[in-house]
mmCIF file of the C-alpha atoms, coordinates in Angstrom:
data_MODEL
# 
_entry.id   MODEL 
# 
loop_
_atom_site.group_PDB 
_atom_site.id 
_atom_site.type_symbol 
_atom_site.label_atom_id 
_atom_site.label_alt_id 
_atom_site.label_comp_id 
_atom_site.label_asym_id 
_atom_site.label_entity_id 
_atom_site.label_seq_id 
_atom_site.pdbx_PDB_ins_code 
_atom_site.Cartn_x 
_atom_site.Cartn_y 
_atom_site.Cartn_z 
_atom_site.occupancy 
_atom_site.B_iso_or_equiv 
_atom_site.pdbx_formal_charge 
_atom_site.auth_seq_id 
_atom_site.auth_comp_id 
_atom_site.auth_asym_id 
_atom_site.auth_atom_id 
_atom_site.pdbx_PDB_model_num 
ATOM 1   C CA . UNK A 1 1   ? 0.000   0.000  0.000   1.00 0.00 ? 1   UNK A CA 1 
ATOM 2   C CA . UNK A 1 2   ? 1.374   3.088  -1.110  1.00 0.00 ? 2   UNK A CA 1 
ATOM 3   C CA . UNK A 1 3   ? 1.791   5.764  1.793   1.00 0.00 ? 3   UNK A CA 1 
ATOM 4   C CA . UNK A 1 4   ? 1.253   8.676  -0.397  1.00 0.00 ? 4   UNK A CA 1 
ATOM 5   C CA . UNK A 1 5   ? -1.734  10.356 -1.575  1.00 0.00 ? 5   UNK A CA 1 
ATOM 6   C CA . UNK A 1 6   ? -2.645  10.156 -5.563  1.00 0.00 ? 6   UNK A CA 1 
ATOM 7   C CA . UNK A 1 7   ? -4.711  12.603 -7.450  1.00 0.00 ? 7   UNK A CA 1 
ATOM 8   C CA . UNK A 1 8   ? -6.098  11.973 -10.847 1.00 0.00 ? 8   UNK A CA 1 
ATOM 9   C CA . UNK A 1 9   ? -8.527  14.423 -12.807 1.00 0.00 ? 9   UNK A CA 1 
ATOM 10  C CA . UNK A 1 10  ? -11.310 12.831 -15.098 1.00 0.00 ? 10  UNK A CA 1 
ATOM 11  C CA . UNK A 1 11  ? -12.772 15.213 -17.692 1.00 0.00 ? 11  UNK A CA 1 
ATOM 12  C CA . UNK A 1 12  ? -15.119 14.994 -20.491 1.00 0.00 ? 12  UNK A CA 1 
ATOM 13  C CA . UNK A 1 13  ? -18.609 16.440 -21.575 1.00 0.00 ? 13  UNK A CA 1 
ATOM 14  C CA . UNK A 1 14  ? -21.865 15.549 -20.332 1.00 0.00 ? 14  UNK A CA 1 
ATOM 15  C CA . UNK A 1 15  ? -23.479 12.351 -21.366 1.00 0.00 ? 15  UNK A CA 1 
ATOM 16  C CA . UNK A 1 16  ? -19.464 10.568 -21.664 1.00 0.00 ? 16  UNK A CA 1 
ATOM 17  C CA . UNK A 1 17  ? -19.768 8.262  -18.165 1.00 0.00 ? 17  UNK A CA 1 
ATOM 18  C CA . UNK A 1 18  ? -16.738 10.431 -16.541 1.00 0.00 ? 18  UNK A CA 1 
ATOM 19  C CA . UNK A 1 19  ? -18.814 10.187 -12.500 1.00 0.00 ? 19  UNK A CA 1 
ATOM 20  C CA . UNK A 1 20  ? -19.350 6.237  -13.766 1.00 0.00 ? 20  UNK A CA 1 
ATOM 21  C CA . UNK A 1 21  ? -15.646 6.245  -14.140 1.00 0.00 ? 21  UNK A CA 1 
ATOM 22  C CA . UNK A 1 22  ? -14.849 8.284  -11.055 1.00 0.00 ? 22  UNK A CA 1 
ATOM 23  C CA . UNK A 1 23  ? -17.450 5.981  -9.260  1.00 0.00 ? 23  UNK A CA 1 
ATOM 24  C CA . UNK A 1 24  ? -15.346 3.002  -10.495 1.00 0.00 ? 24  UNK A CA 1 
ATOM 25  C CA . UNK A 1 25  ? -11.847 4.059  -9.723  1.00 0.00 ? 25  UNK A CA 1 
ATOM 26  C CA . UNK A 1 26  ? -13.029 5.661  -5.575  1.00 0.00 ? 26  UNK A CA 1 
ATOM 27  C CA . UNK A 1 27  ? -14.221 2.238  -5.134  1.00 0.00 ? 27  UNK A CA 1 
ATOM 28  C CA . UNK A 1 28  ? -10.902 0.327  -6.630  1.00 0.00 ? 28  UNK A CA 1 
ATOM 29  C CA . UNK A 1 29  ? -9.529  2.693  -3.967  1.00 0.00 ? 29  UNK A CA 1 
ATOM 30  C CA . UNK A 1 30  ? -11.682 2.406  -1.085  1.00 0.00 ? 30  UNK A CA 1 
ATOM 31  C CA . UNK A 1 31  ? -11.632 -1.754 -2.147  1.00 0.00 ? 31  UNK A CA 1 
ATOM 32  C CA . UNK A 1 32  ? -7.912  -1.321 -1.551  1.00 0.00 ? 32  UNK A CA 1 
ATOM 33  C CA . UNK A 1 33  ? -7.599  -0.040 1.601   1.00 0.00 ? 33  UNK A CA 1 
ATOM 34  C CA . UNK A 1 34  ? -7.404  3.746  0.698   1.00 0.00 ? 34  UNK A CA 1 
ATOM 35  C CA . UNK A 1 35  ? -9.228  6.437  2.239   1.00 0.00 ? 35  UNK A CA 1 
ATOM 36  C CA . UNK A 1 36  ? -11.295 8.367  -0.809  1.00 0.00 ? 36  UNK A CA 1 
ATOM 37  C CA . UNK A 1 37  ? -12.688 11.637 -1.331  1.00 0.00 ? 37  UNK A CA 1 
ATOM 38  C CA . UNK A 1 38  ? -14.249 12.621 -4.969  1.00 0.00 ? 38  UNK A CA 1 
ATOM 39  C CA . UNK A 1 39  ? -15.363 16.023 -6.468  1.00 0.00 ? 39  UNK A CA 1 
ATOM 40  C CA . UNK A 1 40  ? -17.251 16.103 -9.547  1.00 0.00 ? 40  UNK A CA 1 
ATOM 41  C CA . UNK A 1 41  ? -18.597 19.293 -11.355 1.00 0.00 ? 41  UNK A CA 1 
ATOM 42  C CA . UNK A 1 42  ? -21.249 18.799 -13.900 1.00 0.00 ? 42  UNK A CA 1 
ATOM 43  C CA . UNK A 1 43  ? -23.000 22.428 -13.941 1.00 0.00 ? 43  UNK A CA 1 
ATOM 44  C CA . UNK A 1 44  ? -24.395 22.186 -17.947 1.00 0.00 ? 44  UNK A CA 1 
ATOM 45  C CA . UNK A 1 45  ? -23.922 18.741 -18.152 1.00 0.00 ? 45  UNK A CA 1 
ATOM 46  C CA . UNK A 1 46  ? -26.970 17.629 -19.678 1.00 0.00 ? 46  UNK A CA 1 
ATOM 47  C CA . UNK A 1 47  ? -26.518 20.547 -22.600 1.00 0.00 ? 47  UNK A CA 1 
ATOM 48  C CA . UNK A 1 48  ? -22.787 19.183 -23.274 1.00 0.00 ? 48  UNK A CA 1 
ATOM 49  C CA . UNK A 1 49  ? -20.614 20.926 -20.976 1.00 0.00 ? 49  UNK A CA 1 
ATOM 50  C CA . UNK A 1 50  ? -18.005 20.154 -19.262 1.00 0.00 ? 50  UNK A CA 1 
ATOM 51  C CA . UNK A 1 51  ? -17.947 17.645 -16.730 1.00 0.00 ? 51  UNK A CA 1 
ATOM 52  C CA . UNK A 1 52  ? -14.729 17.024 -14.143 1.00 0.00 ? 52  UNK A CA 1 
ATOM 53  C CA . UNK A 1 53  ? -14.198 14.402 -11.589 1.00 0.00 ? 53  UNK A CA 1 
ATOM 54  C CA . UNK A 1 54  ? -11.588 14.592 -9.036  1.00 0.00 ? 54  UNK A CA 1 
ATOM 55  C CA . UNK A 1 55  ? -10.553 11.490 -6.997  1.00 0.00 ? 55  UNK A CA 1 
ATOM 56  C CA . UNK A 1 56  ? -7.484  11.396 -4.322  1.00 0.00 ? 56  UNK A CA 1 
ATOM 57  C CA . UNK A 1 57  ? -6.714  8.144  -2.446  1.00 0.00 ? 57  UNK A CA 1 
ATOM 58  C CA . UNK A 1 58  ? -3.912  7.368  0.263   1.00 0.00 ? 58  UNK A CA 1 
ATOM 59  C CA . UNK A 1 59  ? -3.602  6.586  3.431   1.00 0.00 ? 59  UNK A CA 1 
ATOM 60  C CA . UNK A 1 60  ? -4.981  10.033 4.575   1.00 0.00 ? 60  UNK A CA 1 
ATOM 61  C CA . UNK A 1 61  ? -6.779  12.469 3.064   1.00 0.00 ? 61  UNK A CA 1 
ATOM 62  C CA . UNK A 1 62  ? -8.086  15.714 3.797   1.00 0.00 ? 62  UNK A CA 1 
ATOM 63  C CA . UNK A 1 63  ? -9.703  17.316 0.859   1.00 0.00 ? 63  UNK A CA 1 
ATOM 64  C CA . UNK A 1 64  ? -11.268 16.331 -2.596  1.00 0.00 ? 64  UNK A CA 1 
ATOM 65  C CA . UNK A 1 65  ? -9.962  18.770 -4.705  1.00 0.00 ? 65  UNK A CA 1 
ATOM 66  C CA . UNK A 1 66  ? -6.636  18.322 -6.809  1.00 0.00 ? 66  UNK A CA 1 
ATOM 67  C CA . UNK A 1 67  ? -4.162  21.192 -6.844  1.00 0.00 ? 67  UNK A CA 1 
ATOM 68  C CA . UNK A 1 68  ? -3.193  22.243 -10.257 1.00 0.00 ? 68  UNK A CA 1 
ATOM 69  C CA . UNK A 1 69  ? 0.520   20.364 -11.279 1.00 0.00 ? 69  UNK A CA 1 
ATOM 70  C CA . UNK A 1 70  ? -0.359  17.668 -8.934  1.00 0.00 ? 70  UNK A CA 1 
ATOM 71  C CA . UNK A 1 71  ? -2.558  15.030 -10.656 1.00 0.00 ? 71  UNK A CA 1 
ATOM 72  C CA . UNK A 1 72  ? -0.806  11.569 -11.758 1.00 0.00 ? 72  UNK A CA 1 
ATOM 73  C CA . UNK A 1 73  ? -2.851  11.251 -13.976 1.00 0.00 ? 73  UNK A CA 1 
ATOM 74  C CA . UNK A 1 74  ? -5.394  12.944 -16.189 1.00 0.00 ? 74  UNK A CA 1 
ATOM 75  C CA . UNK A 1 75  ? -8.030  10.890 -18.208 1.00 0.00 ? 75  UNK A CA 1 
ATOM 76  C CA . UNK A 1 76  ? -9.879  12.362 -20.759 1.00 0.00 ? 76  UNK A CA 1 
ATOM 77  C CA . UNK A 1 77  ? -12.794 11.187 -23.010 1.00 0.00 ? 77  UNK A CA 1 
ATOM 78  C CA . UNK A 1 78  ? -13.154 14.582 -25.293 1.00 0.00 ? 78  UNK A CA 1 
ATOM 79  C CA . UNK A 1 79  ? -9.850  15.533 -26.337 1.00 0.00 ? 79  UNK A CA 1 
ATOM 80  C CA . UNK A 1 80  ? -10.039 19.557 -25.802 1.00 0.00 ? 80  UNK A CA 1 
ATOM 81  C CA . UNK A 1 81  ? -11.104 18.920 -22.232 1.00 0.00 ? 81  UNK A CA 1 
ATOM 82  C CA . UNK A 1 82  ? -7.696  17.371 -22.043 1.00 0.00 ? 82  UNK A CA 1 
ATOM 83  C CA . UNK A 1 83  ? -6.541  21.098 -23.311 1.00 0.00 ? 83  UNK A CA 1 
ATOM 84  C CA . UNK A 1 84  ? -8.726  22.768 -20.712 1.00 0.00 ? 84  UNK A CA 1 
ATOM 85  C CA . UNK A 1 85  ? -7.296  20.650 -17.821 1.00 0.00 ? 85  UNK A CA 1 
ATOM 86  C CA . UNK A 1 86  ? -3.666  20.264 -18.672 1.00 0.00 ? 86  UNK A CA 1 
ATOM 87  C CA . UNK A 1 87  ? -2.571  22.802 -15.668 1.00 0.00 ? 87  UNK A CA 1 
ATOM 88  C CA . UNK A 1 88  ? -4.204  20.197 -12.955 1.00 0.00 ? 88  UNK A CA 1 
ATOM 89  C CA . UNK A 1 89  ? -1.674  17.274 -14.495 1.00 0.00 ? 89  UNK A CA 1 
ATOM 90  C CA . UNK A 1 90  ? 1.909   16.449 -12.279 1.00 0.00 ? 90  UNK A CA 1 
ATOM 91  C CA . UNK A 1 91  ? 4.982   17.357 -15.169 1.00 0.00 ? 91  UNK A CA 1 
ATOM 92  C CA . UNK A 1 92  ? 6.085   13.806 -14.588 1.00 0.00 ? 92  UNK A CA 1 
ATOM 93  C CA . UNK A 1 93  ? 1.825   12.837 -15.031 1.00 0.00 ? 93  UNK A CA 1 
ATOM 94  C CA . UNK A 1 94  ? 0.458   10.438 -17.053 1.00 0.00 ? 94  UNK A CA 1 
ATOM 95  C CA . UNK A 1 95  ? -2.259  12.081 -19.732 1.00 0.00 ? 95  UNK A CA 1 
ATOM 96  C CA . UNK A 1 96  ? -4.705  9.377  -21.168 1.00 0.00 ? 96  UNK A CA 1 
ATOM 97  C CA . UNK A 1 97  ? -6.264  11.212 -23.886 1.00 0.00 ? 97  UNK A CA 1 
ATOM 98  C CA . UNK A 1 98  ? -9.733  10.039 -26.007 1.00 0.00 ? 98  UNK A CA 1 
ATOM 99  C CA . UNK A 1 99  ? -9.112  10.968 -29.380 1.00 0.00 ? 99  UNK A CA 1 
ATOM 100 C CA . UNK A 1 100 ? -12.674 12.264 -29.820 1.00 0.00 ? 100 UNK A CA 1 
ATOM 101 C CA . UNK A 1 101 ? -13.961 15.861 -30.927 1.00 0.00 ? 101 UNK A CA 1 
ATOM 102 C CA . UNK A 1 102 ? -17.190 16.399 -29.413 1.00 0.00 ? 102 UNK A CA 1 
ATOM 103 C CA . UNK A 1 103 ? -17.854 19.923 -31.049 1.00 0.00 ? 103 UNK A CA 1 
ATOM 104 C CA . UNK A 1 104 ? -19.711 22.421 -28.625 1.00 0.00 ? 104 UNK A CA 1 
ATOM 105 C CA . UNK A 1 105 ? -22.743 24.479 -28.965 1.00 0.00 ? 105 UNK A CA 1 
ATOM 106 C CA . UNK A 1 106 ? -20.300 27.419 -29.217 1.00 0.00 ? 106 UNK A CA 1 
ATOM 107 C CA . UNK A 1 107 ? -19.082 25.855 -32.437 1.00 0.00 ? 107 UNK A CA 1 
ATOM 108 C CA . UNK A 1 108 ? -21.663 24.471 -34.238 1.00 0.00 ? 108 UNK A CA 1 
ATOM 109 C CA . UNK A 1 109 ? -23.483 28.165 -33.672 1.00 0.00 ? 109 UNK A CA 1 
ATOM 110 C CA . UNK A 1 110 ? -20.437 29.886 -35.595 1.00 0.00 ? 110 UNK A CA 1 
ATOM 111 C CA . UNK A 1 111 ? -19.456 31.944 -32.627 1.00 0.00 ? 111 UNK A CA 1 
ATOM 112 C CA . UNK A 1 112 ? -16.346 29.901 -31.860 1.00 0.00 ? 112 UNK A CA 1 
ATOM 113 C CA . UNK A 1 113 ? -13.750 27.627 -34.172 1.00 0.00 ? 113 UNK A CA 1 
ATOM 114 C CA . UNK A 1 114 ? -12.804 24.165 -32.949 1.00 0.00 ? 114 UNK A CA 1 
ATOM 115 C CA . UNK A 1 115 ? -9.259  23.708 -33.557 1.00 0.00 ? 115 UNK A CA 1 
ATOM 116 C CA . UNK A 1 116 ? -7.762  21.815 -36.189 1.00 0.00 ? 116 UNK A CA 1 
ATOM 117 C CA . UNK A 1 117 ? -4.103  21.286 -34.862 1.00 0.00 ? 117 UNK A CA 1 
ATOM 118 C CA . UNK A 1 118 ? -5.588  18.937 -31.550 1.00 0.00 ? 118 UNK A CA 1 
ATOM 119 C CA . UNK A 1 119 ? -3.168  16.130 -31.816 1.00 0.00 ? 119 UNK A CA 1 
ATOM 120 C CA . UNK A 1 120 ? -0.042  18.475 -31.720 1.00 0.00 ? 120 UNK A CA 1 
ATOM 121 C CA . UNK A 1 121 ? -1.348  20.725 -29.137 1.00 0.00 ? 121 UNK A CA 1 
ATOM 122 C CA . UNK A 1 122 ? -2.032  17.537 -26.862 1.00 0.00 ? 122 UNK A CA 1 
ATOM 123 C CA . UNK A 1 123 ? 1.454   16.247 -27.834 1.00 0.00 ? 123 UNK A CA 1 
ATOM 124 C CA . UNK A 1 124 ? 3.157   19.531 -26.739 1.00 0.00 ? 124 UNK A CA 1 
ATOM 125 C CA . UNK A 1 125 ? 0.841   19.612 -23.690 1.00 0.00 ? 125 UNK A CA 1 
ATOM 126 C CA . UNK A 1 126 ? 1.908   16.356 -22.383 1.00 0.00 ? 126 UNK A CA 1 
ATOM 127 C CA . UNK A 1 127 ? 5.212   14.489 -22.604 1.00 0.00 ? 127 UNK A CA 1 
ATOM 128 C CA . UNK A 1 128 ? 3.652   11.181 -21.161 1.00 0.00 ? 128 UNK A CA 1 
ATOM 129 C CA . UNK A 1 129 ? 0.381   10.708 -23.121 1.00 0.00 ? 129 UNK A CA 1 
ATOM 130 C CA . UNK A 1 130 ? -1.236  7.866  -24.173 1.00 0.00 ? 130 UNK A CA 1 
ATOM 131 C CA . UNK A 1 131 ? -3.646  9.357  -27.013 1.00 0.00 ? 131 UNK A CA 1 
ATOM 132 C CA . UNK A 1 132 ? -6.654  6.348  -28.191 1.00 0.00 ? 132 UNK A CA 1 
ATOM 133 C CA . UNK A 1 133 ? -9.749  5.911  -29.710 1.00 0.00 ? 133 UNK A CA 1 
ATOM 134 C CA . UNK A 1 134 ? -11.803 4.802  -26.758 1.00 0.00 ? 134 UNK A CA 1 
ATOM 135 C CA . UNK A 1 135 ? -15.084 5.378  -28.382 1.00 0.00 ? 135 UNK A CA 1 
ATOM 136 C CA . UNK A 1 136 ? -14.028 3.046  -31.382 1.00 0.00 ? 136 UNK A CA 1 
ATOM 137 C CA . UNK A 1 137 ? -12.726 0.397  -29.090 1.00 0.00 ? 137 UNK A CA 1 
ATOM 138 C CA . UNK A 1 138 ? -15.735 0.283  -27.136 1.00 0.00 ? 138 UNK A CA 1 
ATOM 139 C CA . UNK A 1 139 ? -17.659 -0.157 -30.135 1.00 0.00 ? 139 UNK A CA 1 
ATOM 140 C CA . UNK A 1 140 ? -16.181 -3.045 -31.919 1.00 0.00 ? 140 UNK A CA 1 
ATOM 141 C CA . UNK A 1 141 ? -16.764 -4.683 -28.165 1.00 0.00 ? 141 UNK A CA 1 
ATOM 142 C CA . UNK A 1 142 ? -20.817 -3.750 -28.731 1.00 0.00 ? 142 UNK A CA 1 
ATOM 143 C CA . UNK A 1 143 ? -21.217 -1.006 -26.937 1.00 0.00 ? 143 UNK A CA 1 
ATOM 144 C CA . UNK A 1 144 ? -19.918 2.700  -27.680 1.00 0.00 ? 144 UNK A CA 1 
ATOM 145 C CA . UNK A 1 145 ? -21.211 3.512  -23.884 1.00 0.00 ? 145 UNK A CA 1 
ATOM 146 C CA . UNK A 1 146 ? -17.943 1.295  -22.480 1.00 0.00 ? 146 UNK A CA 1 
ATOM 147 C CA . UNK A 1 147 ? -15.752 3.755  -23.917 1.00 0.00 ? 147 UNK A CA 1 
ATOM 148 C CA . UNK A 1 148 ? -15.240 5.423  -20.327 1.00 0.00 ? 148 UNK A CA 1 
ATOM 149 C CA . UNK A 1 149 ? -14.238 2.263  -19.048 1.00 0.00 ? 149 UNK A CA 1 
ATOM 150 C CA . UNK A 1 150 ? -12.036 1.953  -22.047 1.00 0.00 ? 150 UNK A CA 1 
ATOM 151 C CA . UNK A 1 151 ? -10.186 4.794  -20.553 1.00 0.00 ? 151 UNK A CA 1 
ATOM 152 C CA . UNK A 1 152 ? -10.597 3.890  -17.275 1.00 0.00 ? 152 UNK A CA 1 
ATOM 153 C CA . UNK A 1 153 ? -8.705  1.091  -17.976 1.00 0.00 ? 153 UNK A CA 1 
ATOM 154 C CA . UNK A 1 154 ? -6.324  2.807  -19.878 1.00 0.00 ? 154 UNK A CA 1 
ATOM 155 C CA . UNK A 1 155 ? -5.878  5.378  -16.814 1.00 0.00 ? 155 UNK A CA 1 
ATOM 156 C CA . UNK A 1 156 ? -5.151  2.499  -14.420 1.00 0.00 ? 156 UNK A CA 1 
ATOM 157 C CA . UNK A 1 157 ? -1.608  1.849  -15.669 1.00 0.00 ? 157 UNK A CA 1 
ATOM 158 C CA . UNK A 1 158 ? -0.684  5.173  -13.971 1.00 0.00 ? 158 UNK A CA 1 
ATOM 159 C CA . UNK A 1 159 ? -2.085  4.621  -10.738 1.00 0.00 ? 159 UNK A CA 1 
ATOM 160 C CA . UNK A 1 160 ? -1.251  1.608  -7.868  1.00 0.00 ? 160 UNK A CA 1 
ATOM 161 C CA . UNK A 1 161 ? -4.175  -0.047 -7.123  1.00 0.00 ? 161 UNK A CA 1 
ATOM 162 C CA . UNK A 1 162 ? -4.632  -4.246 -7.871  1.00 0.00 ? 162 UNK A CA 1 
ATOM 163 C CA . UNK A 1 163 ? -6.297  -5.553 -10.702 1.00 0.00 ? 163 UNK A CA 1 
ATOM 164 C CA . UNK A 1 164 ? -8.826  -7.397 -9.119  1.00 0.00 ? 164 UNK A CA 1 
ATOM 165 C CA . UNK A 1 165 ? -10.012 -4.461 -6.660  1.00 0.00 ? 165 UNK A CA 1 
ATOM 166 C CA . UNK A 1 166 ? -10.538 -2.736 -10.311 1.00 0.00 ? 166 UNK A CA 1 
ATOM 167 C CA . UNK A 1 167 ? -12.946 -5.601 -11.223 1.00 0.00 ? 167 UNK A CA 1 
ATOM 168 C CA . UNK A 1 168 ? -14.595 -5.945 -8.052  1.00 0.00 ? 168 UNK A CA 1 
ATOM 169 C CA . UNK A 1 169 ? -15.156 -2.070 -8.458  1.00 0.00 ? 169 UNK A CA 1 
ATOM 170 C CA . UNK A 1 170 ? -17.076 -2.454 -11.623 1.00 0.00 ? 170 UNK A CA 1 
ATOM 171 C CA . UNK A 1 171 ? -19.255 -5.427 -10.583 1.00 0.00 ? 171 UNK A CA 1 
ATOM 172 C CA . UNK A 1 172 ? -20.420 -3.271 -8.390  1.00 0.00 ? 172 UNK A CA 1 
ATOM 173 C CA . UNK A 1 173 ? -20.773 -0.486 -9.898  1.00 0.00 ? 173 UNK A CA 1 
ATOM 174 C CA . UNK A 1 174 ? -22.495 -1.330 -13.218 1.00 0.00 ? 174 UNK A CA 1 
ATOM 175 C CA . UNK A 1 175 ? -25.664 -3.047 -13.679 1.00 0.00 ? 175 UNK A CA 1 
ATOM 176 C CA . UNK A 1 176 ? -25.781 -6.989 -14.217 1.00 0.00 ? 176 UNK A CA 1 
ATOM 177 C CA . UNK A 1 177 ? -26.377 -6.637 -17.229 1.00 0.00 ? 177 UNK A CA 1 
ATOM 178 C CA . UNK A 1 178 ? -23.309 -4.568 -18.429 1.00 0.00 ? 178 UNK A CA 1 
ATOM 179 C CA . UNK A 1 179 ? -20.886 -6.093 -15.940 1.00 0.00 ? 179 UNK A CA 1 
ATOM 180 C CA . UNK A 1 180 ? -19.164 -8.858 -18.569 1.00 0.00 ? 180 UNK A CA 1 
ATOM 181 C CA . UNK A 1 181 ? -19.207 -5.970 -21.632 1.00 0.00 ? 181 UNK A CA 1 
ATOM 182 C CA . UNK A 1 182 ? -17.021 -3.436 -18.967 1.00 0.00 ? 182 UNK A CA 1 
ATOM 183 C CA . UNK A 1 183 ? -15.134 -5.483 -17.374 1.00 0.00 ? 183 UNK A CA 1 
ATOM 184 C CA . UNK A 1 184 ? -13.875 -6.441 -21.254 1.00 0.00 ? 184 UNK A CA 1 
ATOM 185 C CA . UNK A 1 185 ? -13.750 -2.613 -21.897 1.00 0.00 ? 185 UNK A CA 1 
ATOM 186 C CA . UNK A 1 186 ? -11.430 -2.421 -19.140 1.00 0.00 ? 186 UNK A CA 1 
ATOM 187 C CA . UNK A 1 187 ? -8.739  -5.268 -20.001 1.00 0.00 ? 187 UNK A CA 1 
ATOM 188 C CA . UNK A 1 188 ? -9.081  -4.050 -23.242 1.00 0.00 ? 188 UNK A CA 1 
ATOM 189 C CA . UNK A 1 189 ? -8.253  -0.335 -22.080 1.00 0.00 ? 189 UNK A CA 1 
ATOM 190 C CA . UNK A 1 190 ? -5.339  -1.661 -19.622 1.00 0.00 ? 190 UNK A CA 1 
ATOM 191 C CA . UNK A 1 191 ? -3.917  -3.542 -23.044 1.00 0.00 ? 191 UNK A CA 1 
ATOM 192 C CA . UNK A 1 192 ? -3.379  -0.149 -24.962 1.00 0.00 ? 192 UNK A CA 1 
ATOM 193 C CA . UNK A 1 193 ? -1.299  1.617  -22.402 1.00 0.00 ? 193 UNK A CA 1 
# 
């Protein structure tokens, strides 16, 4: 058991699974031993906003939120929400990165451009960065929902916790139905980091 206290930052737009995800990983935690507290902002949400999740583990921990340059890792399943949260990632951090443009109201109304150089901005954002097509992955499994436990999985090669506290954590956290279809999304996920 690790004595030190990890912070990772899960970001995304409404209607991606990122407080499924954050569900899943606080219990892999809390399964492991760790003390957990989450934060999750999802003010427009349901319009396709942003939505964040902080979750810190460790043996003791005081507060939810992350301080900016301390995360080890940052998971992302819209890939300029990995832009807008860069600051909150550790500069040794792990960045797992969706490759998926979800283009905002903003956009599609003409009063804002969605940028067309994404993949080298997210390469000079983030030295460690494993950049994947979640959403397609979860797909050719059946289900393009499972692509947050894609990156879940994906995001669990940069934290500690045991492989079978991960699966416990899903069983319980996803409906019976859904349980063998993520727990495949997340082996698969773990196998492309």
């Amino acid at each position: 058991m690790s004595e030190s206290i990890r912070s990772v930052v899960l970001v995304g737009v409404g209607g991606q699974g990122i407080l499924l995800a954050s569900e899943v990983l606080a219990r892999a935690a809390m399964i492991s031993g760790y003390e957990v507290k989450t934060n999750e902002v999802h003010g427009m949400a349901q319009r396709g906003g942003s939505v964040v999740a902080q979750v810190r583990y460790g043996p003791r921990v005081y507060s939810p939120l992350v301080a900016r340059k301390t995360a080890q890792v940052l998971g992302a399943l819209e890939q300029i929400e990995a832009l807008r949260f860069a600051d909150y990632l550790a500069p040794d951090g792990l960045a797992v990165v969706n490759a998926q443009a979800i283009v905002p109201v903003t956009v599609s109304m003409g009063a804002a451009r969605y940028p067309q150089d994404v993949e080298s901005r997210l390469k000079a954002a983030f030295p460690r960065m494993a950049y994947l097509r979640a959403a397609e992955v979860a797909r050719s499994l059946g289900s393009i929902q499972a692509a947050n436990i894609v990156l879940l999985g994906a995001v669990s090669r940069g934290l500690d916790l045991p492989s079978d506290a991960w699966q416990e954590a899903i069983r319980a956290s996803v409906k019976e139905k859904f349980r063998d279809l993520n727990l495949k999304a997340f082996e698969t996920g773990r196998c492309l980091v």
